[in-house]
BAVEXNU-396636 format. One line per 2 residues: number of its first residue (from 0); their letters; for each residue x, y, z of N, C-alpha, C, O. Coordinates in Angstrom, 3 decimals, always signed. Example, Ala and Ser with C-alpha at 12.3 -4.5 7.8 and 13.67 -1.06 7.14 Angstrom:
2
0	as	+13.190/-5.690/+7.800/+12.300/-4.500/+7.800/+13.200/-3.300/+7.800/+14.236/-3.319/+8.465  +12.850/-2.250/+7.080/+13.670/-1.060/+7.140/+12.900/+0.030/+7.870/+13.409/+1.138/+8.039
//
This chain:
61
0	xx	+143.012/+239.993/+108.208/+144.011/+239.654/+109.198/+145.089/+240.737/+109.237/+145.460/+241.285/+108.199  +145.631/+241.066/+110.529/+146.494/+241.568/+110.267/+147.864/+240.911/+110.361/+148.025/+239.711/+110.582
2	xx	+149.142/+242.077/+110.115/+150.214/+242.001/+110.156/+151.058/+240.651/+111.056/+151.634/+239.636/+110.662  +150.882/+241.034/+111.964/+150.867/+240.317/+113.021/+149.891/+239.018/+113.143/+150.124/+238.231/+114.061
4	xx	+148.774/+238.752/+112.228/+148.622/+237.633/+112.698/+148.909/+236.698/+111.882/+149.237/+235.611/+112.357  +148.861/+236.876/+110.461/+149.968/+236.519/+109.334/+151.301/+235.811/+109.781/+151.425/+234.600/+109.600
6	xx	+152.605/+236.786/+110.540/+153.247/+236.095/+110.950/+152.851/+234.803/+112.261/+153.489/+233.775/+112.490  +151.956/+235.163/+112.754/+151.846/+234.119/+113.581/+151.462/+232.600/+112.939/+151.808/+231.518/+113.413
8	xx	+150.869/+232.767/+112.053/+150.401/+232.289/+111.303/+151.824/+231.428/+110.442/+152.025/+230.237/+110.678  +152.383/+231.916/+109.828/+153.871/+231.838/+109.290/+154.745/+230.911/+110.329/+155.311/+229.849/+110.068
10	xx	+154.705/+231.477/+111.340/+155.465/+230.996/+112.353/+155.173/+229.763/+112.641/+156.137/+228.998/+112.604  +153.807/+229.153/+113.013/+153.054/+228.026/+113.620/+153.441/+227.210/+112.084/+154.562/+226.702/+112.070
12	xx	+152.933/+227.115/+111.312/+153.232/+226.249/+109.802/+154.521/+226.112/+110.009/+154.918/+224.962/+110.198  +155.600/+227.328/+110.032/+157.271/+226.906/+109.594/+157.808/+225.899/+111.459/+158.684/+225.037/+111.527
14	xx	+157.057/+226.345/+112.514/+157.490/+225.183/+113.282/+156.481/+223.701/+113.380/+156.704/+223.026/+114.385  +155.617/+223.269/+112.605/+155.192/+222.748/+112.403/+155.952/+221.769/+111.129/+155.916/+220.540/+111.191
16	xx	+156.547/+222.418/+110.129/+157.962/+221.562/+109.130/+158.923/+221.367/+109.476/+159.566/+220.443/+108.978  +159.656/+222.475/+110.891/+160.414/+221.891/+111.410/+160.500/+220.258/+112.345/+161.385/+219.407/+112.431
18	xx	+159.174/+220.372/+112.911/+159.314/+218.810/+113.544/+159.162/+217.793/+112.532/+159.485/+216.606/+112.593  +158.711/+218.331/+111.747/+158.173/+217.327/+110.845/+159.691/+216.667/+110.272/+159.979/+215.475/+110.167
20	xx	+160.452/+217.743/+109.979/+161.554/+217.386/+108.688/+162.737/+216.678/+110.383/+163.568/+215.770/+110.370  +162.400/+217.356/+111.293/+163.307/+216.625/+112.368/+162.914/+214.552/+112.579/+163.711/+213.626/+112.729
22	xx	+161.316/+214.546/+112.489/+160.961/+213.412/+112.518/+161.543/+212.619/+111.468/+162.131/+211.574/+111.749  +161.425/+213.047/+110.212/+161.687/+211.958/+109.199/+163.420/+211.860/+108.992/+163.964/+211.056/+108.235
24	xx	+163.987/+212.659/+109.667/+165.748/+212.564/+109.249/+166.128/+210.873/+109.305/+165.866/+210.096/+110.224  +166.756/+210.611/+108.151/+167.498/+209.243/+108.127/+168.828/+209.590/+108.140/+169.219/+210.716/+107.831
26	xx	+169.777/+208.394/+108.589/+171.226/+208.622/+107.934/+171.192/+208.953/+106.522/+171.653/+210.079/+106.342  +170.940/+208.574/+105.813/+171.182/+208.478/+104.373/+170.538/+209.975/+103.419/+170.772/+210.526/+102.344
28	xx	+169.968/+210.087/+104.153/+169.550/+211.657/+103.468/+169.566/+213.134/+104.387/+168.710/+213.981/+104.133  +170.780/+213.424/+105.662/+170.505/+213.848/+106.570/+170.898/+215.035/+106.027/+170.322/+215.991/+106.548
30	xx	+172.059/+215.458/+104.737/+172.156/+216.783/+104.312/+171.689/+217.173/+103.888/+171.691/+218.404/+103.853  +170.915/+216.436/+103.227/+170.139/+217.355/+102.083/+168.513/+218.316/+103.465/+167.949/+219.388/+103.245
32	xx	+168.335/+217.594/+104.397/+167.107/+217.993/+105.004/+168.127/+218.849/+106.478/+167.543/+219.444/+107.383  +169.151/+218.762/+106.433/+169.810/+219.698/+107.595/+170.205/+221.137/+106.919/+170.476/+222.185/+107.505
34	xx	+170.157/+220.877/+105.514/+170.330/+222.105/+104.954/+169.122/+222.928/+104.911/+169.203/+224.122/+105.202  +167.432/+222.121/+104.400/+166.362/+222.577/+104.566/+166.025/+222.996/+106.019/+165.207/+223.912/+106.099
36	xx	+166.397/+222.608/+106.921/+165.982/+222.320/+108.251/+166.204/+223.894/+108.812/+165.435/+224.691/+109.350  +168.213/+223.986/+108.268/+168.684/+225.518/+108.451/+167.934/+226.613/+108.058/+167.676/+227.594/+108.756
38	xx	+167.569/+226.397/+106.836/+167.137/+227.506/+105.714/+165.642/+227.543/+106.470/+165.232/+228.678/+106.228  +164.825/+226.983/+107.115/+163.190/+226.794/+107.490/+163.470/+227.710/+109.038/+162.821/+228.692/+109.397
40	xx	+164.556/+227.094/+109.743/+164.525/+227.320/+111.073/+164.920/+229.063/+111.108/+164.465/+229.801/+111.981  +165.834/+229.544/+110.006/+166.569/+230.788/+109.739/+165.169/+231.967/+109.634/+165.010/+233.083/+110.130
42	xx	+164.347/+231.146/+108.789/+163.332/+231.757/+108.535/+162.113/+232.036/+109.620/+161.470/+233.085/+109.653  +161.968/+231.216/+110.260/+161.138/+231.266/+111.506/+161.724/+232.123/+112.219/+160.965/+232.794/+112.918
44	xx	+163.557/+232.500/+112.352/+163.686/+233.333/+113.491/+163.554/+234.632/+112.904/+163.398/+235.485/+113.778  +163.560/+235.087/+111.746/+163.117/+236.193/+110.857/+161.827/+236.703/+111.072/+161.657/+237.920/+111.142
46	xx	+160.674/+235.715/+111.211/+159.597/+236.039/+111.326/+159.299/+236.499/+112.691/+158.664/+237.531/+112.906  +159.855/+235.573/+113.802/+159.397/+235.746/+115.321/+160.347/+237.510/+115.376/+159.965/+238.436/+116.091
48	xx	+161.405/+237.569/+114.577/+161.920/+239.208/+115.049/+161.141/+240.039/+114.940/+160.931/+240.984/+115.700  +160.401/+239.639/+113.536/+159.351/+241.005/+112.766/+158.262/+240.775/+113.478/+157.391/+241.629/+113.310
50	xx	+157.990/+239.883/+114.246/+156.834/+240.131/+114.948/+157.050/+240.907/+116.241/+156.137/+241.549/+116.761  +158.379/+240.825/+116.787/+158.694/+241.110/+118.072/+158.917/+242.943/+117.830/+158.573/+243.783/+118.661
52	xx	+159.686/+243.294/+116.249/+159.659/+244.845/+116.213/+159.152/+245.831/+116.638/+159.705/+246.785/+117.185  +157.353/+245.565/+116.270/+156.756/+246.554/+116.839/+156.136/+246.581/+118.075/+155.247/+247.414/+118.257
54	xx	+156.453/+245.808/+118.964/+156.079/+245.793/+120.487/+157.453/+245.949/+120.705/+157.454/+246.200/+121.910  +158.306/+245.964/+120.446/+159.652/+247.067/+121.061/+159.583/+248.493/+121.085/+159.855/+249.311/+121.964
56	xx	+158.909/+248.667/+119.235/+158.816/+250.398/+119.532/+157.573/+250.572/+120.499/+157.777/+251.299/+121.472  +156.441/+250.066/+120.385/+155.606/+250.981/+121.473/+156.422/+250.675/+122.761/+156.681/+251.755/+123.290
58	xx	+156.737/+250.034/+123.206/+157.429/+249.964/+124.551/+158.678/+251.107/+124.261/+159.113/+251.728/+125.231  +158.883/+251.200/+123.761/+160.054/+252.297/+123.528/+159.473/+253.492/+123.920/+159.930/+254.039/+124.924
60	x	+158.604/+253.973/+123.353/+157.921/+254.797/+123.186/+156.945/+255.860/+124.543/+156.199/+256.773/+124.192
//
């Protein structure tokens, strides 16, 4: 696989925990999973950048 499909790969799983951890939110435990929720969602937009990098440079290019 490559580079790129890895993150895609990455990407589909980490928005796949995001609904998940959105589905199960209760009152009673909503910080502890809004903090995970941040830290999961932070990470997904990390991944969708590094995927987006190198189709900027060839378009640059």
């Amino acid at each position: 696989m490559t580079e790129s499909e890895h993150l895609r790969e990455e990407i589909t799983e980490l928005d796949a925990q995001i609904f998940r951890l959105k589905g199960s939110m209760n009152k009673a435990d909503n910080a502890v999973k809004l903090k995970k929720l941040e830290v999961i969602t932070r990470l997904r937009d990390r991944c969708k950048t590094a995927l987006q990098a190198p189709e900027r440079r060839s378009a640059a290019a």
